[in-house]
N, C-alpha and C positions, 0 to 999 in steps of 0.2 A: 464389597470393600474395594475392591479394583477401580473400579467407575468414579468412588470417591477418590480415590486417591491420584485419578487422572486430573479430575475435576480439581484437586485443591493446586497439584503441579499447575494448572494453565493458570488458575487465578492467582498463584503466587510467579508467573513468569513476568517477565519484562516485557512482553508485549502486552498482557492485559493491562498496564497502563500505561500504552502509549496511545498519544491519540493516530484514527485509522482512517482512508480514507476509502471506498469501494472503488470497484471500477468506474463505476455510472459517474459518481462525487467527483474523481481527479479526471476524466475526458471532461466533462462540466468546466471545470476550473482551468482546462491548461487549452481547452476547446478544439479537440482531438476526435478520432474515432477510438472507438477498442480497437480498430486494427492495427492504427500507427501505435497503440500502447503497446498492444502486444509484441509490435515491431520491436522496438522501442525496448520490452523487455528483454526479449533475447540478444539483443546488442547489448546490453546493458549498462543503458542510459537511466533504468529505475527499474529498482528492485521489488517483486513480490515478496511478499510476510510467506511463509510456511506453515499454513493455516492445516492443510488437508482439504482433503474432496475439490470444487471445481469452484469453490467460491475464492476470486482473489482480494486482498486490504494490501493500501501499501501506506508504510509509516511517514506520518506528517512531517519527521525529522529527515528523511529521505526525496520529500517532495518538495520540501522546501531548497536541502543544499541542489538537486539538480533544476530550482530556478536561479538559485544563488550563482550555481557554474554556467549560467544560460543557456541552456537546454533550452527553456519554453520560459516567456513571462506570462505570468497569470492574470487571467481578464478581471479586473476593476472591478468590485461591486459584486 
């Protein structure tokens, strides 16, 4: 019953539907390493989701306003 009840919590949170993007996805897109991301996070220029364990997503609503504030524009295509 616990496990369900973990499980209905994440699928009724606000982040299960936001869209997400990985680490691999936004370095791709802003054409970065994971190290300047990671930099980058602890400054906090963008923020990781709080996911748990060592996998990070970061919300498309967040990667968007830090091209909005130009941080990074994203490569074309």
């Amino acid at each position: 019953e616990a496990l369900e009840e973990i499980l209905d919590e994440r699928k009724n949170s606000p982040i299960a539907s936001t869209p997400l993007l990985n680490t691999e996805e936004l370095c791709k897109r802003w054409n970065i390493t994971p190290d300047t991301l990671h930099n980058w996070e602890k400054k906090g220029k963008i923020r990781k989701l709080p996911l748990g364990g060592r996998k990070k997503m970061y919300s498309l609503k967040d990667v968007l306003e830090a091209e909005a504030s130009g941080l990074v524009i994203a490569k074309a295509g």
